[in-house]
C-alpha positions in Angstrom: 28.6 -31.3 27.3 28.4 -30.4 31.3 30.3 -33.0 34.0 26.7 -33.7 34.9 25.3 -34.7 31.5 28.2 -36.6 31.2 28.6 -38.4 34.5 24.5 -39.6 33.7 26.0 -40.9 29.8 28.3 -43.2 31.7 25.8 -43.9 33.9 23.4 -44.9 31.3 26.4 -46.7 29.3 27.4 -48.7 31.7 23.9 -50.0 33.3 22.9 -51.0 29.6 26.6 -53.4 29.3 26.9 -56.6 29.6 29.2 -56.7 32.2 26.9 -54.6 34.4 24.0 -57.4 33.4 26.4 -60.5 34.4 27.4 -58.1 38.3 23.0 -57.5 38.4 22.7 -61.0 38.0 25.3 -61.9 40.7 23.9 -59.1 43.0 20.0 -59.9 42.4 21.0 -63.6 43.4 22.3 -62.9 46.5 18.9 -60.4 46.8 16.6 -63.4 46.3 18.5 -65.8 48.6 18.7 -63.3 51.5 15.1 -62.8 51.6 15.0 -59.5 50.2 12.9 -59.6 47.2 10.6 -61.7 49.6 10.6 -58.1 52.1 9.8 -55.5 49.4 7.2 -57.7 47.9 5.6 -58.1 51.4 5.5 -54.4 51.7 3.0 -54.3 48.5 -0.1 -54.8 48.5 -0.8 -57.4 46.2 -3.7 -58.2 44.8 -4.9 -61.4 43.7 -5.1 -60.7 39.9 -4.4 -57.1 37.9 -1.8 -55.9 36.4 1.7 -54.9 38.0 5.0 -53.3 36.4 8.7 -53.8 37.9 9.9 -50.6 36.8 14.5 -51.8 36.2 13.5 -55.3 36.9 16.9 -56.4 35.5 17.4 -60.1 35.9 13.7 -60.6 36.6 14.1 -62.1 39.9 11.7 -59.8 42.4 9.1 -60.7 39.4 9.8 -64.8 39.7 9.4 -63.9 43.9 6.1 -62.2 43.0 5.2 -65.0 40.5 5.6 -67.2 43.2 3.7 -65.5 45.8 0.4 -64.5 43.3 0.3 -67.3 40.8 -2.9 -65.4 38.6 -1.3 -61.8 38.6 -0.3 -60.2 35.0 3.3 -59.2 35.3 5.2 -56.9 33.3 9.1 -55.9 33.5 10.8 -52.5 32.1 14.6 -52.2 31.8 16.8 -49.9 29.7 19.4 -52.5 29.6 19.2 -55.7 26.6 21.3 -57.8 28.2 19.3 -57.9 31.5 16.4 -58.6 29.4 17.9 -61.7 27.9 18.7 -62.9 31.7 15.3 -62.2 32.7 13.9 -64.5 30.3 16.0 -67.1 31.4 14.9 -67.1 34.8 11.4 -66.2 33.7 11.0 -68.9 30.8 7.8 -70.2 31.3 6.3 -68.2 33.9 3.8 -65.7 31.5 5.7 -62.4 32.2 5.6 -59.7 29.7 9.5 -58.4 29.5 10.0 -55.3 27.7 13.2 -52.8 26.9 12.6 -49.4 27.6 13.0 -46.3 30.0 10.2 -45.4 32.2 10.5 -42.0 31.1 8.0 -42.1 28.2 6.3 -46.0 27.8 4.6 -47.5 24.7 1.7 -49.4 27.8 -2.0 -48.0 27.1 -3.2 -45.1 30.0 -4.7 -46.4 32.9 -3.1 -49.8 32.6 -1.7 -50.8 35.4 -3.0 -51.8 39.1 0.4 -51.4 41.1 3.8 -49.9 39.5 6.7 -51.1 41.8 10.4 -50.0 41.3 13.9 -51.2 44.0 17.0 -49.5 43.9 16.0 -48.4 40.2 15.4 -44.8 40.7 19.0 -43.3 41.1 19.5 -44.3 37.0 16.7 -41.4 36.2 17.8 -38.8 34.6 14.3 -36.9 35.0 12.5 -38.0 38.2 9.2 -35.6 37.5 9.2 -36.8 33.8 9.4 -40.0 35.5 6.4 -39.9 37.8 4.1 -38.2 35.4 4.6 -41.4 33.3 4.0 -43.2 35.8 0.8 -41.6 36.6 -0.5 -41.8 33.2 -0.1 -45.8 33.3 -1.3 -46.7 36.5 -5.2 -47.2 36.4 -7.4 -44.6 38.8 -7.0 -45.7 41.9 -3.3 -47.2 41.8 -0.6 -47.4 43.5 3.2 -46.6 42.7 5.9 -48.1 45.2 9.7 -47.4 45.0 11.9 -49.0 47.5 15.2 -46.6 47.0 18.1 -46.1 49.2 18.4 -42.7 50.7 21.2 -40.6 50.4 21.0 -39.0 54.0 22.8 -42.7 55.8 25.8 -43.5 58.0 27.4 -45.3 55.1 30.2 -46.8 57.2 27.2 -48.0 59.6 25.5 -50.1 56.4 28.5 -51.3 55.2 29.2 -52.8 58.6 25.5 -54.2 58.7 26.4 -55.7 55.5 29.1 -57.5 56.2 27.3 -59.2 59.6 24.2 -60.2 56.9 26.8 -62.2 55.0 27.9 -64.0 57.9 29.1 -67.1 56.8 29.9 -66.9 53.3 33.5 -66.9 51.7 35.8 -64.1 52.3 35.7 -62.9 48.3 31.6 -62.8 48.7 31.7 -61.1 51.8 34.6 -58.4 49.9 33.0 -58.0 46.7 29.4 -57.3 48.5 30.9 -54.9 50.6 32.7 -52.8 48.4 30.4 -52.9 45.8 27.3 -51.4 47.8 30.5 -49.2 49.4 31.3 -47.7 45.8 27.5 -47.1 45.0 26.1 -45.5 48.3 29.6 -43.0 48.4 31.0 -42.6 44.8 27.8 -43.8 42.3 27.6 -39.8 42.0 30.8 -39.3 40.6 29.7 -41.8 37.6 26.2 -40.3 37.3 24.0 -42.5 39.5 22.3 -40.0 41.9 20.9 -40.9 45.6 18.3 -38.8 47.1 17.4 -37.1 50.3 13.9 -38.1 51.8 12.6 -34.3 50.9 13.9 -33.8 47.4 12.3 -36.7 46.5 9.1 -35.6 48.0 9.4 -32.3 47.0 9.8 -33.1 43.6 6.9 -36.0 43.3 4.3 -33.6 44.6 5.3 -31.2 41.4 4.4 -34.2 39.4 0.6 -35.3 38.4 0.3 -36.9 41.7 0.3 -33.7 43.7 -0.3 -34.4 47.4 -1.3 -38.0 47.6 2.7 -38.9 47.9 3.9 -40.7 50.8 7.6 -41.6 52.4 9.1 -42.8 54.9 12.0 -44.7 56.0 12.1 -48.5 56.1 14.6 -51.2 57.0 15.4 -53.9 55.2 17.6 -57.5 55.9 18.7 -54.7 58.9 19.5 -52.1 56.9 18.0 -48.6 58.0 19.2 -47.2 54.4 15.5 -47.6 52.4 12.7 -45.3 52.0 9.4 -46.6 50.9 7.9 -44.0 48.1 4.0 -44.5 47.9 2.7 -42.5 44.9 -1.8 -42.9 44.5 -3.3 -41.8 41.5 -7.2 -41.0 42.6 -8.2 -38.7 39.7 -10.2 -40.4 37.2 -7.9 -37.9 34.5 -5.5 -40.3 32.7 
């Protein structure tokens, strides 16, 4: 087995664990009550009713933010991971989502299903980004939109770590050092354990080889301050399924 394969096995291991459900739940907390999920879903262009997918919506809380903003929209979440799941449906209990376990390298969801496929900070766990996308396309209804929120791998890491710290302004000391060094770990070392950060032209380069050909759209966007994000707008406009 090749370093890579293996770094991406630990990857996969670990994002599936318990442990890494219980630190996704800590992190997606703080997420909700800075404002963040509130951002990215303001960047998509929700509809009234339809159908949407949260591609690694892990504890489920950028789907209750949704749920909150577009009480009559059909919401679905996808995440390799069990135990995210079972958190998900804690915080989701009662609010008619449709939770599923699964990669969104190959779906059981009909062709053509989905108005809007969204995914945050999901992407660098893929471990085939074309196979990815061409999924993607084959779910999302003619006329649909994909949006992935990622962060890019071309930053002043030291910079965003500092503009971390200043966002938690104000909460305790152990907050303020186990935020820090955790987004420190994953925007420097997440390689080295198989998660894998992009530049804005792979990315692009790579999503045009897919079914969605030219109609692929990036560019960089900031976030709670952050200039770290890219937004990744993916239309499917061929009737083809």
């Amino acid at each position: 087995m090749g370093v890579l394969r293996e770094r991406t096995v630990l990857s996969m291991s670990f994002s599936r664990s318990r442990i890494a459900a219980k630190l996704q739940e800590m992190v997606s907390k703080r997420r909700e009550e800075s404002g963040l999920y509130n951002e990215i879903a303001d960047l998509l262009p929700l509809m009234e009713s339809g159908r949407l997918l949260d591609i690694g919506t892990g504890t489920g809380l950028q789907l209750r933010v949704m749920r909150e903003m577009k009480p009559n929209l059909d919401l679905f979440g996808l995440d390799v991971s069990d135990h995210a799941i079972q958190i998900a449906e804690k915080y989701l209990a009662h609010k008619n989502v449709d939770l599923r376990v699964g990669s969104i390298e190959k779906t059981d969801y009909h062709s053509g299903f989905f108005d809007i496929v969204a995914c945050s900070s999901s992407m660098s766990y893929w471990k085939n980004l074309e196979s990815c996308f061409n999924e993607i396309y084959r779910i999302l209804k003619s006329g649909g939109l994909a949006q992935l929120i990622e962060p890019r791998k071309d930053i002043d890491i030291d910079e965003a770590v500092e503009i971390i710290r200043r966002n938690l302004g104000g909460e305790s000391r152990f907050r303020v050092f186990l935020a820090t060094n955790l987004n420190k770990f994953g925007l420097r070392w997440g390689g080295k354990i198989g998660l894998k950060l992009y530049e804005k032209g792979e990315v692009e380069r790579i999503a045009r080889q897919s079914r969605f050909g030219n109609q692929v759209k990036i560019k960089a966007v900031i976030l709670q301050n952050l200039p770290i994000f890219m937004q990744i707008n993916l239309e499917k406009i061929s009737k083809q399924s």
